[in-house]
N, C-alpha and C positions, 0 to 999 in steps of 0.2 A: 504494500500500500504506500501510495507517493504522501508527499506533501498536501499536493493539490485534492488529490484526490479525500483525505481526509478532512480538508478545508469545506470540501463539495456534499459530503457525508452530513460533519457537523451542520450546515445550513439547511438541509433537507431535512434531518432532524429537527432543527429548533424551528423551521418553519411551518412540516408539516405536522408535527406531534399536536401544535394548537389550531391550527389553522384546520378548518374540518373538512382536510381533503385525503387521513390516512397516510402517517411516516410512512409504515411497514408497506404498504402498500405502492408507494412511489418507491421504495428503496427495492425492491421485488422485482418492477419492472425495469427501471437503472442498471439491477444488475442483471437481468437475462437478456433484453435487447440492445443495449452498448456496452456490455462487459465490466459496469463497473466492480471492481473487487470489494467481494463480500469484505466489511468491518468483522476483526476478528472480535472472539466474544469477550475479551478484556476492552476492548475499543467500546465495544455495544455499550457493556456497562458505563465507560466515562461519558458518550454520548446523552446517556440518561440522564448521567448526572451533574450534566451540563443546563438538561434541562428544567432539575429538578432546582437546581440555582435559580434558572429564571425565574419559575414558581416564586423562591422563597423571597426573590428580590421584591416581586412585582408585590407580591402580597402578604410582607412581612408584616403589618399590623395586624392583620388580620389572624397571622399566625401565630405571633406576641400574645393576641388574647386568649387564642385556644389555649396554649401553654398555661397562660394564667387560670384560666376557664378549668382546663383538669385539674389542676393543682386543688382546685376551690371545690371540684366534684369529689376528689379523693377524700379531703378533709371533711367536706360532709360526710361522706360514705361512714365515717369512722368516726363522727359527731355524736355524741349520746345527745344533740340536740335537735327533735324530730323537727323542729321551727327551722333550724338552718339548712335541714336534710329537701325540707319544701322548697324553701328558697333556692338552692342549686336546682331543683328540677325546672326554675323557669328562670334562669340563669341563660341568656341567648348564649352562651359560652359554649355552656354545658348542653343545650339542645341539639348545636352543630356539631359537637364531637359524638355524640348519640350517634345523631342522623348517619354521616362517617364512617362510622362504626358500623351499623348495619348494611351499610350503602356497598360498604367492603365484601362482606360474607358472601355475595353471590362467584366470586373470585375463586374463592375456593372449592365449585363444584367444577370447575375447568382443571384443577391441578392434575385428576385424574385421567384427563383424553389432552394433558400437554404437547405429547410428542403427535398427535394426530393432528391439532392445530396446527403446529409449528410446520409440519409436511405439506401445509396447502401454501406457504410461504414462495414454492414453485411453481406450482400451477397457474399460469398466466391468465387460464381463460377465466377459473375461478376469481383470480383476484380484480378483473375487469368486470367481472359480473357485480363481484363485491361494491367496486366506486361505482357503477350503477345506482345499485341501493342506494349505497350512501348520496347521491345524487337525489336519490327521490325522497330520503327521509330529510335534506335539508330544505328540497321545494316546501315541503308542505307544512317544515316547521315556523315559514316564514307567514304560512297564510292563519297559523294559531290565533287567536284571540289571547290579547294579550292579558298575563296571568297577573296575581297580586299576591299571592303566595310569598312568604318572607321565612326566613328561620323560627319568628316568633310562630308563622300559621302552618308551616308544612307538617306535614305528622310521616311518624318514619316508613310507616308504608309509601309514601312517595319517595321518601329514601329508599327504599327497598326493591321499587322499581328501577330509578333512576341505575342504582346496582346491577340490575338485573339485563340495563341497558351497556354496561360498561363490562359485563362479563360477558356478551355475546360480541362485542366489539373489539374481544382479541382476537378473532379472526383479520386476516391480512384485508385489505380493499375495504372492510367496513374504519370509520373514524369514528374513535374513542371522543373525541370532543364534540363533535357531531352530535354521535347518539346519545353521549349522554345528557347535553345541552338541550336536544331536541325533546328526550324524553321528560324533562325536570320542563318544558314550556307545558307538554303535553299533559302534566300533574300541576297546572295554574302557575308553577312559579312564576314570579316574575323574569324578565328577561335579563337584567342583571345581578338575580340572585341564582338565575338557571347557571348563567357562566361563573361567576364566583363557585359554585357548589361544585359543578362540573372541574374546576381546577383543583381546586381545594382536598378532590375527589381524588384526582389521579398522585398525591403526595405518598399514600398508603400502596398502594397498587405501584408505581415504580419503585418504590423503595421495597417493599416486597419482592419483587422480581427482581431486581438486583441483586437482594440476599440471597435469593434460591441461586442465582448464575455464579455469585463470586468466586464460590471454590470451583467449579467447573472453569471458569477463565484463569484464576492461578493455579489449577493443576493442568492446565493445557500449555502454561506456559506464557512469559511474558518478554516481549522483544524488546530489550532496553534501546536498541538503536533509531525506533522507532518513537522514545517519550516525546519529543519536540512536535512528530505531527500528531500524535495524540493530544497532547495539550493542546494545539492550533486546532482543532475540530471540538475540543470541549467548550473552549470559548468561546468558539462560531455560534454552536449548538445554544450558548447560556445568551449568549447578546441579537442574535435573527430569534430565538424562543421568547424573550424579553416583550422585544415588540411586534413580535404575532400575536400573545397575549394582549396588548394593546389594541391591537388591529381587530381582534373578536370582539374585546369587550365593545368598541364602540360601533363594528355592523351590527354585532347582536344587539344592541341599544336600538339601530334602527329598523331593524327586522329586514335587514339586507343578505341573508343567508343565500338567497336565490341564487346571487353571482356564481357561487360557488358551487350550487347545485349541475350549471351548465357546466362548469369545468369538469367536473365528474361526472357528468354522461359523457364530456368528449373524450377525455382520455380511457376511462373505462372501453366504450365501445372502441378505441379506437387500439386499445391492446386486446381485445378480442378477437379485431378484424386480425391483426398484427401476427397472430399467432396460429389463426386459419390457416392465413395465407401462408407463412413460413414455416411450420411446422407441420 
C-alpha cells in the first residue's frame, strides 16, 4: 500500500462512513474495479479510528455529559436514596445512555453469521443492489413528516428499532448512517436529534469492532515501514469524517437526503451493469 493510496482510503472512509452513501460499500467497489489495494486489517482499525476522533471532536459536549450522565446513573444505582434513584431516570443524560445501550444489543445477533456478512464484501452485484436500497431508503426519508421526538420523548423501543436499523446495515452497499438516521425520522425523531442519535450510535458499534479485530491485526502482523502512510490516512479519515459530519447534520436539517438518494441509484446500478458486463 502506497502513500497515496492510503491518503485515498483515509478520505473515503471519513467521507463515506457519515455521508449516507456506504464506506464498505465504495471501498468494495474501488477495490474490485480499479485495483485499489485492500487496507490491511491493522490499517482498517486506524481508519476507524480516525473516524471515531471525528465523532469525539465534532460532539465532544455532548459526550462530556454522557460521561457525567453515567457517573450520576451509577451513583444512583447505588443511592439508598429512592428520590435520587427517580431523579436519574429523567436525567436526559441518563435517558440517552439507556437509549444507546439498547440501541447497541441488536449488534450482537450478527456476531454469529460475521464471516457470512463479511463474504458478500465481494460480490459486486450484491453490493450494487445494496446502494440501490440505500438509495431508496434515503428518497423516502426525505419525504417523512417531520418528527418532534427528542431524548426527553423517545422511548427505547424507538431505540431499539433505530438498532435494529444499524444491525442490518453491516451489510456492504447498505449505509449505517443512512438507515439509521432514516429509521430514528421514521420513529418521529426529530431530524437533528435523528442524526445526533445516529452518531452518537455508531461510538459503541466501532469501538466494538475494533476490539473484536485488534488481536487479529497484531497477530497478522504489523509493517512498521509503512507507520507514516498509516498515520496520513488516519488523519485524512478524522478531518474529511469531521466535516461530513457537518455536511449531514445540516442537509438533514433541510430534509435534503434526496441528492444522495440519486447518487446511489447511479453508482449502485451502475456497478451492477459493470459487473454483467465484465464478469
Amino acid at each position: 500500500m502506497g502513500f497515496l493510496s492510503s491518503i485515498f482510503l483515509g478520505l473515503v472512509q471519513g467521507i463515506a462512513e457519515f455521508l449516507p452513501i456506504s464506506s464498505s460499500g465504495h471501498l468494495s467497489l474501488f477495490q474490485h474495479f480499479f485495483g485499489l489495494t485492500e487496507a490491511g486489517l491493522f490499517f482498517d482499525v486506524l481508519l476507524h479510528l480516525g473516524t471515531l476522533i471525528a465523532i469525539f471532536v465534532y460532539y465532544w459536549r455532548d459526550i462530556v455529559n454522557l460521561v457525567k450522565a453515567f457517573l450520576r446513573l451509577v451513583t444512583g444505582l447505588f443511592s439508598k436514596k429512592k428520590k435520587g434513584a427517580r431523579k436519574g431516570r429523567k436525567d436526559p443524560g441518563a435517558r440517552m445512555i439507556l437509549m444507546l445501550i439498547v440501541a447497541t444489543l441488536p449488534l450482537f445477533v450478527i456476531l454469529p453469521i460475521k464471516d457470512k456478512v463479511e463474504s458478500l464484501y465481494s460480490n459486486t452485484i450484491f453490493v450494487g443492489c445494496a446502494l440501490i436500497v440505500t438509495g431508496c431508503i434515503l428518497f423516502f426519508s426525505d419525504r417523512m413528516a417531520k418528527g418532534k421526538k427528542t431524548v426527553r420523548s423517545a422511548t427505547l423501543l424507538d431505540a431499539l428499532l433505530v438498532g435494529v436499523g444499524q444491525a442490518v446495515a453491516v451489510v456492504p452497499g447498505l449505509s449505517r448512517s443512512g438507515t439509521t438516521i432514516s429509521a430514528g425520522l421514521l420513529r418521529g425523531f426529530s431530524r437533528k436529534f435523528a442524526v445526533r442519535f445516529s452518531f452518537l450510535l455508531s461510538i459503541p458499534a466501532v469501538l466494538g469492532a475494533n476490539i473484536i479485530s485488534i488481536g487479529d491485526a497484531v497477530a497478522a502482523g504489523i509493517d512498521t515501514s509503512l507507520l507514516p502512510a498509516y498515520i496520513a490516512g488516519t488523519v485524512v479519515a478524522a478531518v474529511s469524517g469531521y466535516f461530513a459530519i457537518r455536511l449531514v447534520n445540516s442537509l438533514a436539517d433541510k430534509g435534503k437526503f434526496g441528492s444522495f438518494a440519486y447518487y446511489c441509484w447511479g453508482i449502485g446500478a451502475a456497478a451492477v451493469i459493470a459487473t454483467l458486463i465484465f464478469h
